[in-house]
N, C-alpha and C positions, 0 to 999 in steps of 0.2 A: 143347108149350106151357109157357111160365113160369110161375114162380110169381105170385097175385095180392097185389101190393105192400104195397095195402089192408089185407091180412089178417094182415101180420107184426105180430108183438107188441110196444110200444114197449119194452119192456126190451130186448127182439131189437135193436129199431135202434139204442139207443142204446148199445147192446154194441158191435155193428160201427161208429157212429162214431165213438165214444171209442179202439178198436183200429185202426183204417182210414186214420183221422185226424189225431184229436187227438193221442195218443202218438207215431204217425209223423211229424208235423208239431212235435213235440217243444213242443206249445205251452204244457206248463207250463212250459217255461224262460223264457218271453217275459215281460214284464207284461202282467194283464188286459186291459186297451184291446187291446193289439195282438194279443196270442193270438186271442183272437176276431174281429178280422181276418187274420188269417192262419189259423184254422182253417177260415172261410169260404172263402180263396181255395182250402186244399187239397180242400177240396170240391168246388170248381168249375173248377180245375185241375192236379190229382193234387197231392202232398204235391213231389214234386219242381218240378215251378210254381211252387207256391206261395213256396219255398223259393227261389228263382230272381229271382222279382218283389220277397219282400222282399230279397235282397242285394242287387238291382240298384237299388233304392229308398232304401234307408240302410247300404251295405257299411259304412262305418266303426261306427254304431251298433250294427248286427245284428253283427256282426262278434265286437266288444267282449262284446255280450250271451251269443252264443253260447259266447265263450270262460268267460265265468263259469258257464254253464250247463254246461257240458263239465267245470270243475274242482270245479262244487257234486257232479257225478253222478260224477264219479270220487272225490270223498270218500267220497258215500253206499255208493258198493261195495266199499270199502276196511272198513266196519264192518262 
């Protein structure tokens, strides 16, 4: 038998979908608005979907964005 879902503690969930998710789904790189459209799709079609729908949606945008998120996160690991 599984676990009853009910019962998990919201700290519990919102551990696993901040880790599951939202970090996997890299949506602090995005801006608001669309983070949270994109963390929703990785919800409801894994973080690679999701990642999929937005390129295929605004490649040139997401694109661009990514690459500044990609050069903000390589600063931050460089301190």
């Amino acid at each position: 038998m599984g676990a009853d879902v009910r019962h998990v503690p919201e700290a519990a969930v919102r551990d696993i979908y901040t880790a599951r998710y939202w970090q996997l789904a890299r949506c602090d790189d995005l801006p608001p608005a669309l983070a949270v459209f994109h963390f929703d799709a990785a919800v409801n079609h894994g973080v690679t979907g999701a990642t999929r729908l937005l390129h295929r949606h605004s490649p040139d945008d997401t694109a661009s964005m990514m690459e500044c998120a990609n050069f903000r996160s390589s600063k931050q690991e460089l301190r």
